[in-house]
KEVOFI-164035 format. One record per atom (N, C-alpha, C): residue in three letters; x, y, z. Coordinates in steps of 0.05 Angstrom, whole numbers, plus 5000, padded with zeros to 4 digits. Last residue first. Layout:
! KEVOFI-164035
ALAXYZ
...
//
This chain:
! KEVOFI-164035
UNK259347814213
UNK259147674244
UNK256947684252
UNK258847844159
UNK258747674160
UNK259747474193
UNK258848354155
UNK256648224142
UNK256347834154
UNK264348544178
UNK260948574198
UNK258848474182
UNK269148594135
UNK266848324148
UNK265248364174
UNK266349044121
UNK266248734094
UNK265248494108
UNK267349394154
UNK264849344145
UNK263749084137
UNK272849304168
UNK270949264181
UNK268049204175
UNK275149484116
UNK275449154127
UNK272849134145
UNK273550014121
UNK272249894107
UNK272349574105
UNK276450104168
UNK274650224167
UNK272549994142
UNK281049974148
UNK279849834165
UNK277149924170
UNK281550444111
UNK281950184099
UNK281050034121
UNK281750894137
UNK280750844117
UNK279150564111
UNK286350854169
UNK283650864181
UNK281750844160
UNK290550814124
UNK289950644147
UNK287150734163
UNK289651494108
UNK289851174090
UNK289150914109
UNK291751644156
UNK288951704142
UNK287751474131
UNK296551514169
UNK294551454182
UNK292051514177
UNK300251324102
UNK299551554125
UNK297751344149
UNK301550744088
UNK303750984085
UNK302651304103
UNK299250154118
UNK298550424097
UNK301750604101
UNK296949474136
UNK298049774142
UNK298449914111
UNK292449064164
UNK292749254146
UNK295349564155
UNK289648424188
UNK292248684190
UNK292648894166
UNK284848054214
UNK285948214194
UNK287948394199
UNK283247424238
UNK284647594229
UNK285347824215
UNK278347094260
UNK278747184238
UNK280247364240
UNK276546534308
UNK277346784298
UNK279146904271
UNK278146144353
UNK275446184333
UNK275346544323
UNK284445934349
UNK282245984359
UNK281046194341
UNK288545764322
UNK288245594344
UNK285645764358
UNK290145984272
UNK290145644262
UNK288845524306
UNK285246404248
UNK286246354270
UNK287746044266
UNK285446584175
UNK283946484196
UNK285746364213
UNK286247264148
UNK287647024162
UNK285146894184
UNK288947744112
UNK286947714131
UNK286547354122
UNK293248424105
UNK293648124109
UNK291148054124
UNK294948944067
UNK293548834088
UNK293548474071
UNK297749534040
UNK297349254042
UNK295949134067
UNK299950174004
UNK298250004031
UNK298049714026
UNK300550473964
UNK300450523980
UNK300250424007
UNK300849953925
UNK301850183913
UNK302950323945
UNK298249373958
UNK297749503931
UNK300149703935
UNK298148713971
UNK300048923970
UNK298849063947
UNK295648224010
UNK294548303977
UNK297048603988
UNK295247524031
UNK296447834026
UNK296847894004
UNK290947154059
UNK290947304037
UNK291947504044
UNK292646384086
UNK289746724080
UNK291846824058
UNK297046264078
UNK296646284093
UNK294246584105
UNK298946284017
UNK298946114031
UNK298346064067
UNK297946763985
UNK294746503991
UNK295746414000
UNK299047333953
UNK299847203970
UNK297346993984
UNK300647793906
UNK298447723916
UNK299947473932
UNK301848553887
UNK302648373889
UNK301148183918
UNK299548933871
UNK302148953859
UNK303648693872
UNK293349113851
UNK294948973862
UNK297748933848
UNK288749643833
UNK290449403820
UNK292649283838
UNK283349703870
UNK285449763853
UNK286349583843
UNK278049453864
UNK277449743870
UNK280949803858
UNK278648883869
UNK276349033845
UNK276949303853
UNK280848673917
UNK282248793888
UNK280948853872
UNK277148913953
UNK279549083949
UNK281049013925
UNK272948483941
UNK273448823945
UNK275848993940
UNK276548013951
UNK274648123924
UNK274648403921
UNK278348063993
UNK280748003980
UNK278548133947
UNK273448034035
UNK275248254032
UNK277248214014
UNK270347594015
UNK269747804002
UNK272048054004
UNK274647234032
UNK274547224002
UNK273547494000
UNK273747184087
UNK276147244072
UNK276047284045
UNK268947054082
UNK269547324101
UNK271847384089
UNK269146564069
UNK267346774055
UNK267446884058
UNK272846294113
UNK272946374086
UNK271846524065
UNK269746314152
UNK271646554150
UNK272346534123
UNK262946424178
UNK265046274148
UNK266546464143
UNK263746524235
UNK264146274224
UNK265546204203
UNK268347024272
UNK266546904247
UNK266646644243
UNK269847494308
UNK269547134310
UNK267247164289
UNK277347824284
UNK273347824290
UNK272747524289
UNK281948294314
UNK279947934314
UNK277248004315
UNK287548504277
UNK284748534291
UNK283048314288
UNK293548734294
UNK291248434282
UNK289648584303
UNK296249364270
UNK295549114284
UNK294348834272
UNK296249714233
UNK293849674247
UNK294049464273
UNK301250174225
UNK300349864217
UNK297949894237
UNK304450634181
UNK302750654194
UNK301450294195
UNK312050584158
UNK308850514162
UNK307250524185
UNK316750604177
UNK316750714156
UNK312650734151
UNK322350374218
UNK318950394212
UNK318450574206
UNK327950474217
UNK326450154211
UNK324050214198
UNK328050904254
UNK330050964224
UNK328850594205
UNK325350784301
UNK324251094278
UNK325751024246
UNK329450484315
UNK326850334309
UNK325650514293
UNK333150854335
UNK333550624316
UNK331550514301
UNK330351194369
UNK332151264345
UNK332051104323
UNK328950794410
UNK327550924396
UNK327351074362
UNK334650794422
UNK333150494412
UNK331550614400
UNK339751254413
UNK337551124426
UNK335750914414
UNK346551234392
UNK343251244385
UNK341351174400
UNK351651424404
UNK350251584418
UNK347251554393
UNK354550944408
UNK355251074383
UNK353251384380
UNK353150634453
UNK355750834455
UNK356450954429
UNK348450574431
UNK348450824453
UNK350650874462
UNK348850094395
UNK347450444389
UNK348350604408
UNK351449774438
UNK352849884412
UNK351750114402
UNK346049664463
UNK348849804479
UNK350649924456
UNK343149384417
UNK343049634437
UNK345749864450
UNK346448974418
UNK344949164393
UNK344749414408
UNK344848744458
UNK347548724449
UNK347348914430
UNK339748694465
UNK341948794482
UNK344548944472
UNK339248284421
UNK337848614419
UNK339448794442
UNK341747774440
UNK342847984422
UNK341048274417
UNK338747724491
UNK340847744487
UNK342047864458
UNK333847674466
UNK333947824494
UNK336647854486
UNK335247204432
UNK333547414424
UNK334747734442
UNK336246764472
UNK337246914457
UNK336747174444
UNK330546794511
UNK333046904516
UNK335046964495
UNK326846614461
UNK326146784471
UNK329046964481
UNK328146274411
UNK329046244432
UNK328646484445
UNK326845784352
UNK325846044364
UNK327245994395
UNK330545364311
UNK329645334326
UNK328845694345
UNK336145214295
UNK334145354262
UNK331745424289
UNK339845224327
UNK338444964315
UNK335945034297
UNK341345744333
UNK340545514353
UNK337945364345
UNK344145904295
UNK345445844305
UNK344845714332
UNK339245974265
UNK340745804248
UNK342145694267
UNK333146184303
UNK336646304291
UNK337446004278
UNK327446624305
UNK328446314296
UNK332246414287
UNK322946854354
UNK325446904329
UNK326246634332
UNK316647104366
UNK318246894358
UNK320746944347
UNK312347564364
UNK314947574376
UNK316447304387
UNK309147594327
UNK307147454345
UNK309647524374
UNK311047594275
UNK309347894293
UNK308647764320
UNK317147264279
UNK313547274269
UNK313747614285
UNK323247184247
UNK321247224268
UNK318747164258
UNK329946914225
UNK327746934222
UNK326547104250
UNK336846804204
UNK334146774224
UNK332446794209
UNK338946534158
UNK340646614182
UNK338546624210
UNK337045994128
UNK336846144137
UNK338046184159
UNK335045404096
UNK338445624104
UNK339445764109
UNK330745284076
UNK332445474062
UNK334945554075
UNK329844874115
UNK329944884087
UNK330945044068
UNK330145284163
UNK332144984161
UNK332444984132
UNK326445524157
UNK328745624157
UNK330245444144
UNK320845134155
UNK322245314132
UNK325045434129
UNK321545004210
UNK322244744183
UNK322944914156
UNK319645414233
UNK322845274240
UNK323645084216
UNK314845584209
UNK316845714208
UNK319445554211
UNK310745174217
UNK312145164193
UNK313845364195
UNK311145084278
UNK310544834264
UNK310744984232
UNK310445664300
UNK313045464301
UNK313145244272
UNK306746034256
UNK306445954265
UNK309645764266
UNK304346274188
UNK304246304221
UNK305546064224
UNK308846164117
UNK306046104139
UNK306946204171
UNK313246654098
UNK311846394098
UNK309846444123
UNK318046974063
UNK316047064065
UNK313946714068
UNK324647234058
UNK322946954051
UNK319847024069
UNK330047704032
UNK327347564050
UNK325747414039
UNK336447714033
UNK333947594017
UNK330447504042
UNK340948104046
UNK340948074054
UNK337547914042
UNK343948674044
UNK344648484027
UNK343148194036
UNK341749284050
UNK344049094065
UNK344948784058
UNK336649204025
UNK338849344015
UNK342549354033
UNK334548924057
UNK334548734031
UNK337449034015
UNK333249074111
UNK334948834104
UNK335548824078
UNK328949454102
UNK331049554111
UNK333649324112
UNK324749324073
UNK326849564061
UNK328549614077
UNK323448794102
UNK325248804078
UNK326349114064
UNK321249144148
UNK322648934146
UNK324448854131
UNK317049434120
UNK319349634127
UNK321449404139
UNK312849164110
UNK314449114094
UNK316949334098
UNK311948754170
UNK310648984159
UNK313048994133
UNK308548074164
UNK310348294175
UNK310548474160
UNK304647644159
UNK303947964175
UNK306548104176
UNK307947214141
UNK306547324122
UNK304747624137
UNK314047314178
UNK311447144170
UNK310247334154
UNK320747244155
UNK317947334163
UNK315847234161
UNK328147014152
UNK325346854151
UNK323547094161
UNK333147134105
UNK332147204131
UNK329247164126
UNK339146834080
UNK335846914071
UNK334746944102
UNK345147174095
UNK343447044075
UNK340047074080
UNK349147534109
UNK347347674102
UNK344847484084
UNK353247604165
UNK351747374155
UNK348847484134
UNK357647844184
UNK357047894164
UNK355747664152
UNK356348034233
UNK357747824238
UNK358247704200
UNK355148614236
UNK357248464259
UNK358848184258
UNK351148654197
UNK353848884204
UNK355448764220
UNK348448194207
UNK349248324182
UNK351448504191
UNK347148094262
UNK347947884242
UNK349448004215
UNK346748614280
UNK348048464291
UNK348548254275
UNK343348834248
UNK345649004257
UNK347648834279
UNK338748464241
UNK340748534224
UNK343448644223
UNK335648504282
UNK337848404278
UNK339748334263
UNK331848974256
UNK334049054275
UNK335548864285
UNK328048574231
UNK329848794220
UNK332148914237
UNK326148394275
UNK326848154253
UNK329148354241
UNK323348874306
UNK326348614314
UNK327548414297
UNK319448884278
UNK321049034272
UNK323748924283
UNK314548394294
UNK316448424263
UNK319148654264
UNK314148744347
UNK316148504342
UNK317148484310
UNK313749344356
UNK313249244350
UNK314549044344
UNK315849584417
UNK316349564400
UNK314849324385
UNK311750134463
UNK311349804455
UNK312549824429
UNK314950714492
UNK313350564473
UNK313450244465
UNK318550784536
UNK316250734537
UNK314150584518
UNK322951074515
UNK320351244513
UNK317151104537
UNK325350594508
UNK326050774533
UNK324150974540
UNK321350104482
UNK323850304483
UNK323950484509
UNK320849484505
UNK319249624506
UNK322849844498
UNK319948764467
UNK321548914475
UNK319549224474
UNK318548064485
UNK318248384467
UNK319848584479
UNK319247354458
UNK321347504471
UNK319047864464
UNK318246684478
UNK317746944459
UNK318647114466
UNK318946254499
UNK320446284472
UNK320046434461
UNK318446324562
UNK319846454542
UNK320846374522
UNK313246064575
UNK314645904571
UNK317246024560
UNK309846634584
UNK310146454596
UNK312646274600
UNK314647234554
UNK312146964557
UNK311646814577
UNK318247724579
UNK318147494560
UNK315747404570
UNK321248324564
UNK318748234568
UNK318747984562
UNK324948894568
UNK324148704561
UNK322848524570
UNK326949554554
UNK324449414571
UNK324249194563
UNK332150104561
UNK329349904542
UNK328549724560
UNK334550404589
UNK335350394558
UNK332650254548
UNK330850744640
UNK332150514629
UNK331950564601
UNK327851104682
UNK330551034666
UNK332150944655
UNK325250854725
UNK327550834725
UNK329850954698
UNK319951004695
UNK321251124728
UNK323151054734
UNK319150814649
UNK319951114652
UNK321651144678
UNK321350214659
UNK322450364639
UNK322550594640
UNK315450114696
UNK318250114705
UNK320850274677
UNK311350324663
UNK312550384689
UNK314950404702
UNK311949794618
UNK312650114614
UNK313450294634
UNK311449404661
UNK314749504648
UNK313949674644
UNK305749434669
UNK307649514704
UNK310949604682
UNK303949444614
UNK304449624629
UNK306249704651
UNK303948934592
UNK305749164589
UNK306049354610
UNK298348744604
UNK300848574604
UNK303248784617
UNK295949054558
UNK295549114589
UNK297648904604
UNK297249004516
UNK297749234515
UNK297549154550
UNK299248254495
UNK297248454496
UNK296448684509
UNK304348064488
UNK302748234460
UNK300048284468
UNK305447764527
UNK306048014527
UNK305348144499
UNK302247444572
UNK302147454537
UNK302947674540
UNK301447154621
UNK304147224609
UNK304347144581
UNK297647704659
UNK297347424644
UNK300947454628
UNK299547954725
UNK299647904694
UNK298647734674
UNK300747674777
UNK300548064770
UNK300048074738
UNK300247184790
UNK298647364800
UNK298847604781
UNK299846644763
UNK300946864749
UNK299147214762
UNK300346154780
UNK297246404782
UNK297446644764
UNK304845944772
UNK303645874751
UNK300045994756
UNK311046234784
UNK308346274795
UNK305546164777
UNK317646454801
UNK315846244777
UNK313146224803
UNK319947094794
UNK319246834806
UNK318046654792
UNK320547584772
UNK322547414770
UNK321847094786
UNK317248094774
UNK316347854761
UNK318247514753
UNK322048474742
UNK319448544754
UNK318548214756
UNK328948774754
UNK327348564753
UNK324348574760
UNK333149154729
UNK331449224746
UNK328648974740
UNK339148754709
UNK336948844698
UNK335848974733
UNK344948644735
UNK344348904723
UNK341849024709
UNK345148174756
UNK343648334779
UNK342948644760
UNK344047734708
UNK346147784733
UNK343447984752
UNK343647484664
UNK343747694663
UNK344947864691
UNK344046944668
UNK345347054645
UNK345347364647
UNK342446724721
UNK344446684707
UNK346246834679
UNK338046994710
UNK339247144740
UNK342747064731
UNK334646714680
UNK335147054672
UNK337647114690
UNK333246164686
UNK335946294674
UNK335846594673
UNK327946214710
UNK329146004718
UNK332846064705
UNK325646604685
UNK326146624713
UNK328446504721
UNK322146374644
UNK324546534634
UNK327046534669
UNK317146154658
UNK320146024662
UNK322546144651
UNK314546654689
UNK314446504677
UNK317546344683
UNK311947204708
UNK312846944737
UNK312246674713
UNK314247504681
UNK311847524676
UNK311647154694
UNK320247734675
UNK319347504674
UNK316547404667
UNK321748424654
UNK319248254669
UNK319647994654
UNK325748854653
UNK325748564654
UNK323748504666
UNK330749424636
UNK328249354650
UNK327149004644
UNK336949684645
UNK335549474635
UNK332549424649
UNK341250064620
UNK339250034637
UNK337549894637
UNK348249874605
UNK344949944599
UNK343649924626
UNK353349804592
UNK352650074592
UNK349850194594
UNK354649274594
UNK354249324618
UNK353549684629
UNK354748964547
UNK352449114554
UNK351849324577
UNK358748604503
UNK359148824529
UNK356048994533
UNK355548024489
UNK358048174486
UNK357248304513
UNK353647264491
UNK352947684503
UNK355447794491
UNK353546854468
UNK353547104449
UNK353447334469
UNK355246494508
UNK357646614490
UNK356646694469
UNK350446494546
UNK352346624556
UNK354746724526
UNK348746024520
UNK346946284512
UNK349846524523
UNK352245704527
UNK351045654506
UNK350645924495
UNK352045684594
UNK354445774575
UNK353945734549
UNK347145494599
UNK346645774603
UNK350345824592
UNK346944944583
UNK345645124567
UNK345545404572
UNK349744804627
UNK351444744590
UNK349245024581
UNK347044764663
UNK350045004672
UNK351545064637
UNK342344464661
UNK342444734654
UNK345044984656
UNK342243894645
UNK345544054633
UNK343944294632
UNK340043344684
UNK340243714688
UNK343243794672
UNK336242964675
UNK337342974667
UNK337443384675
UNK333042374720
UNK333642594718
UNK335742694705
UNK330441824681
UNK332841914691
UNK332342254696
UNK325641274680
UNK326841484681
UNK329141534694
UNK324440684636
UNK325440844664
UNK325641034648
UNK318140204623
UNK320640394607
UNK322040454635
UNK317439574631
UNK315939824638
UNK319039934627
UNK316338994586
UNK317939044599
UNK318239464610
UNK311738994561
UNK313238744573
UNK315238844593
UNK307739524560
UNK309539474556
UNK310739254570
UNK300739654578
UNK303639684591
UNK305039424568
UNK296039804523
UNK297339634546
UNK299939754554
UNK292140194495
UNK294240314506
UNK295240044531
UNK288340224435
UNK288840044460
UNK291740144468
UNK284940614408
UNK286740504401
UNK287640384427
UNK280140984397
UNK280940784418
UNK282540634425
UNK279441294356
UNK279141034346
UNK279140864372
UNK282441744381
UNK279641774376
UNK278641464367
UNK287341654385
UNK285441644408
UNK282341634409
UNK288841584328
UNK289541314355
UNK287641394374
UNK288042104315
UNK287041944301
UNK285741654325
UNK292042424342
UNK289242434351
UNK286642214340
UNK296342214316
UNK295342164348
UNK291942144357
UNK295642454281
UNK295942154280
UNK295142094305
UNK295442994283
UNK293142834267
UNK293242634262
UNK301842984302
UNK299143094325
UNK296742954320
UNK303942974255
UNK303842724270
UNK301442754297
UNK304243424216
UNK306143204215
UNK305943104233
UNK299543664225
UNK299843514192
UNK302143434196
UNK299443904274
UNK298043724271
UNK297943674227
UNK308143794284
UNK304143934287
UNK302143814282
UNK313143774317
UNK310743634302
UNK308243784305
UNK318944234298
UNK316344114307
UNK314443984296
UNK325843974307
UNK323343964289
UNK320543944305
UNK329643794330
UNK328643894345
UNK325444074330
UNK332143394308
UNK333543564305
UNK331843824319
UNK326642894312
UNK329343004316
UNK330243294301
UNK320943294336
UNK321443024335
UNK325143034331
UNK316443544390
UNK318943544372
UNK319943264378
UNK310743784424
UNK312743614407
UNK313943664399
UNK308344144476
UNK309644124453
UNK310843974440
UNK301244094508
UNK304443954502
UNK305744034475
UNK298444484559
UNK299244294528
UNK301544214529
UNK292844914591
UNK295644814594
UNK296144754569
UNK288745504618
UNK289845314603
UNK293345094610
UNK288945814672
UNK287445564675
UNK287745364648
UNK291446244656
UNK292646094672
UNK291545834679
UNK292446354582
UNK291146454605
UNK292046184629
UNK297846234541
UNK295546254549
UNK294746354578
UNK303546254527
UNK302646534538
UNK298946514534
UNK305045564540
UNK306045834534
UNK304446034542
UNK302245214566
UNK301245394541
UNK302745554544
UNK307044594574
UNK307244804572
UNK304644974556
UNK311544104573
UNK308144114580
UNK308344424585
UNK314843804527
UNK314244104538
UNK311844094545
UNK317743254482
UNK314943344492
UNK315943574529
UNK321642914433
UNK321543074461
UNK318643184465
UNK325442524401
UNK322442584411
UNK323142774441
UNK330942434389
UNK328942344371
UNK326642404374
UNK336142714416
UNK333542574417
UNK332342584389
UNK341342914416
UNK340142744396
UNK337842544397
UNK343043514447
UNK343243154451
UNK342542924434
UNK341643844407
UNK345143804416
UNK345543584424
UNK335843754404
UNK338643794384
UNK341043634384
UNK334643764456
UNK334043564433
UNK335643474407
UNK336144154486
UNK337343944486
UNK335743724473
UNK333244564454
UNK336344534455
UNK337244294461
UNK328244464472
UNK329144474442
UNK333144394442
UNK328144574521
UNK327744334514
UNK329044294486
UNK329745164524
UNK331744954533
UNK330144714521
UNK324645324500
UNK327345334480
UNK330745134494
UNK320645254533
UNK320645174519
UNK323645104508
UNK324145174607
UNK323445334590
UNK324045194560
UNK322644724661
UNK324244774634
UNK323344994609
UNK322644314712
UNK321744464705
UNK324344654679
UNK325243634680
UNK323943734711
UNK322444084698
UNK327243314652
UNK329243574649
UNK328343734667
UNK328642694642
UNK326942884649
UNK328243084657
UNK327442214602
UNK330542344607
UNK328942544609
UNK326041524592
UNK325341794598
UNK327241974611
UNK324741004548
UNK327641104569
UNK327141444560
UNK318040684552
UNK320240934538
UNK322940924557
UNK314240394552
UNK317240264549
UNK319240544547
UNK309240514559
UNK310140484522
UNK312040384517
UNK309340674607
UNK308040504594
UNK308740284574
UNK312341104588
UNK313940904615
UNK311440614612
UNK308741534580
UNK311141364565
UNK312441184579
UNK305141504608
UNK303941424591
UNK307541284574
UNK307641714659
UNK306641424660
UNK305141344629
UNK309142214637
UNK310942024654
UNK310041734647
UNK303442424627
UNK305542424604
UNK308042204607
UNK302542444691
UNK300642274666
UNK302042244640
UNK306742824707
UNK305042564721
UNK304242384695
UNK304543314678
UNK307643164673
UNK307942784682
UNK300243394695
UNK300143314668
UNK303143174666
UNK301143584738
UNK299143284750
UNK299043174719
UNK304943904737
UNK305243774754
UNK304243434751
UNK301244284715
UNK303544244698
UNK305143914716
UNK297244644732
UNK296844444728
UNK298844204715
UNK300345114747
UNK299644924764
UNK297644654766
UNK305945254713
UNK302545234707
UNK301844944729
UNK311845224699
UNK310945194726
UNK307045204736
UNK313544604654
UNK313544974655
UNK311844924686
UNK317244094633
UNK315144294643
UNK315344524643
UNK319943554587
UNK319443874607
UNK316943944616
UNK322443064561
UNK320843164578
UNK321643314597
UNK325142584509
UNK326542824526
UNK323242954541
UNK325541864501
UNK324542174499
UNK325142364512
UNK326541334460
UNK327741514485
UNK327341884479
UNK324841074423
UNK323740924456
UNK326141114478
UNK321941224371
UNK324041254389
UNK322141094418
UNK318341364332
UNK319841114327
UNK321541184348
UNK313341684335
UNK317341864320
UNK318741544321
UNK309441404349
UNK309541614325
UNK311841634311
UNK312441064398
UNK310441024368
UNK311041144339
UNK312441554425
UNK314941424421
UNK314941244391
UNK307141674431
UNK309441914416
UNK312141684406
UNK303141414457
UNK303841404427
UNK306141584415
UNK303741614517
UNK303541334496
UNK304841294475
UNK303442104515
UNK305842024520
UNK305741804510
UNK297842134491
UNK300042304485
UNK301742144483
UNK295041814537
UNK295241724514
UNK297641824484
UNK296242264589
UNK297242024592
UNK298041804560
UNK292942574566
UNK295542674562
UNK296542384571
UNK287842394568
UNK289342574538
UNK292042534542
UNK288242404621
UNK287642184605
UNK288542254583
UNK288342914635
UNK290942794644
UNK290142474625
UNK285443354576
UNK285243294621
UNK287643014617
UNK284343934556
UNK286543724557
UNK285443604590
UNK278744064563
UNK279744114538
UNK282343844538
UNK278643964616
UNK275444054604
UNK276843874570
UNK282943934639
UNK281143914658
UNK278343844638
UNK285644634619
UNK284944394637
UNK283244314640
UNK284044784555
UNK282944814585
UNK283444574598
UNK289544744509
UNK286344804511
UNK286044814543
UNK293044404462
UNK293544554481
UNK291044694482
UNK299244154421
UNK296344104435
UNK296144314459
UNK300644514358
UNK301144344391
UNK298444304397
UNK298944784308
UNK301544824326
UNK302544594348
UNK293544524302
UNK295644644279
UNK298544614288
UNK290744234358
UNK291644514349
UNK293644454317
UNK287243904402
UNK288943944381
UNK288444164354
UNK283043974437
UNK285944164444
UNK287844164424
UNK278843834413
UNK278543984413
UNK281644134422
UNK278243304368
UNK279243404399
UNK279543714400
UNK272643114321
UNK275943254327
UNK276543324352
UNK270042764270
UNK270242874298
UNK273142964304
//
């Protein structure tokens, strides 16, 4: 048997239904347990169920005995930070990030700001609850403390801006917790959409990788005139970016275009982290700049631990995650924001447009992810990896996370969901012929098997 909110990544599912405040009360319980600490770090995000979960997470560790150091409402990547920098041992983010508004969850991290997922401790937990595991108060009840270093963490982020002040900036919060620091770090010079915290999330859901999201920025970007368009998540540890055109940048391509700031600027040219979807105009355009790509599983819970391990300058996903070395191997939406800025402004007093830039990166026709709900995804996955390599020869093959197969002209990636009921595929090509082709026929393979 299995809980249904526990996830690969975090916990996280439908109020109420999926996570309800008993879950979460048992959470807080056992975390201190789990990581061996009796002093935890605790955030929120503004999801208006976030309140009555922070409640229950409160009293589960305060239960347990914990010494609770509450950071009140908090964007993911501040939690992270002051895990780090402060030396917790356990921290927990009530936060879905860029789920729909009636979901919620919790993020874990254990020290150095490492996430726990469900193969390093989530599937312990869930273990304890499912067995019933007895949850008494503690001899002696834990405390809390209000803990606020948001003035540390916005001079943190504050000493990478450089000079930007040559841009036009477009900015949707997406009435997430980005809100809570944008005003600080960015001042009055963005044209702001969505700067409030609103856990209805009236005007938006705050997934910005999905086309309709986008829009009011694209809007705003043409009709103002702006250098580029930025966009964050719910919980901002994700960051997208729109070009001046208007057009949606694709995120893997940001992995590549910080290069011009890490590599040309700061001359950091070591191993740079992608997920196994990113397009391979990523490495033609880092790897001849000097610069090694590493190629690993979806998702926080093994990206951040991979950098770390290799020693990596950054990293991203497609998903629009970036991971830096220089904040704590750890993804940070606002940084991100901040150095592409910074990137930016430098193109356009050297008279390049973003657009420009990103044309001179992307080299491929990509499909996207495309979701199909299948049961046996593995049989779904297999036949398309069968197919296509019985028809050419492969130049090169990839299983740790599904299947990336690279041939001559084209490659595609196809993947089971690690958090919902669905089957993945990405394919990109060298024309758009080629690419319609090839999904075309993904599609078929697996319509046998929806």
């Amino acid at each position: 048997m299995k809980l249904k909110a526990f996830h690969a990544y975090d916990i996280r599912g439908h109020f109420g239904t999926d996570l309800t405040v008993e879950l979460a009360y048992k959470v807080g319980y056992f975390v201190p347990e789990l990581l061996d600490t009796h002093r935890v770090l605790l955030g929120r995000d503004m999801r208006l169920s976030s309140p009555a979960l922070h409640e229950a997470v409160l009293n589960g560790l305060l239960d347990a005995g914990a010494e609770v150091w509450d950071l009140g409402l908090s964007t993911t990547p501040f939690v992270y930070y002051v895990t780090a920098k402060h030396g917790f041992k356990a921290s927990i983010q009530i936060t879905a990030s860029h789920n729909p508004k009636g979901d919620n969850g919790l993020k874990v991290s254990r020290a150095l700001a490492l996430p726990v997922g469900y193969d390093s401790g989530l599937g312990t937990i869930e273990r304890w609850i499912l067995e019933d595991r007895p949850t008494p108060p503690a001899a002696e009840r834990g405390t809390v403390r209000d803990f606020d270093v948001r003035d540390e963490y916005v001079a943190f982020l504050n000493a990478f801006k450089q000079d930007f002040s040559n841009l036009k900036i477009g900015m949707d919060c997406s009435n997430g917790m980005a809100s809570i620091f944008v005003h600080q770090i960015f001042g009055d010079q963005p044209d702001y959409l969505y700067d409030t915290l609103d856990g209805s999330f009236p005007n938006h859901e705050a997934n910005p990788f999905q086309p309709e999201n986008v829009v009011d920025l694209q809007k705003l970007v043409i009709a103002n005139h702006c250098d580029l368009g930025v966009i964050y998540d719910g919980d901002a540890d994700r960051v997208m970016f729109i070009d001046e055109t208007g057009r949606f940048v694709a995120p893997d391509l940001i992995i590549a275009l910080l290069g011009e700031y890490f590599i040309k600027e700061k001359g950091q040219n070591g191993i740079v982290l992608q997920d196994i979807r990113s397009s391979k105009s990523v490495a033609e355009y880092l790897e001849p700049l000097g610069s090694q790509i590493a190629m690993w599983k979806v998702g926080r819970a093994f990206a951040a631990p991979r950098l770390r391990e290799l020693g990596g300058v950054w990293g991203g996903e497609v998903a629009g995650h970036y991971y830096f070395r220089d904040f704590f191997y750890c993804d940070s939406g606002l940084l991100a924001g901040i150095l592409v800025l910074n990137i930016v402004a430098r193109l356009k007093r050297e008279g390049v447009l973003f657009s420009q830039m990103i044309d001179r990166i992307r080299h491929y026709e990509n499909s996207g992810e495309i979701n199909f709900r299948v049961e046996d995804k593995k049989g779904a996955m297999d036949a398309v990896k069968d197919r296509f390599m019985a028809e050419e020869e492969s130049l090169a093959f990839y299983d740790f996370d599904g299947y990336r197969v690279e041939f001559r002209d084209w490659w595609f990636n196809v993947r089971p969901s690690n958090t919902e009921p669905y089957l993945r595929f990405l394919c990109e090509a060298t024309t758009k012929e080629l690419l319609d082709e090839k999904v075309a026929e993904a599609r078929a393979i697996i319509g046998e098997f929806v």
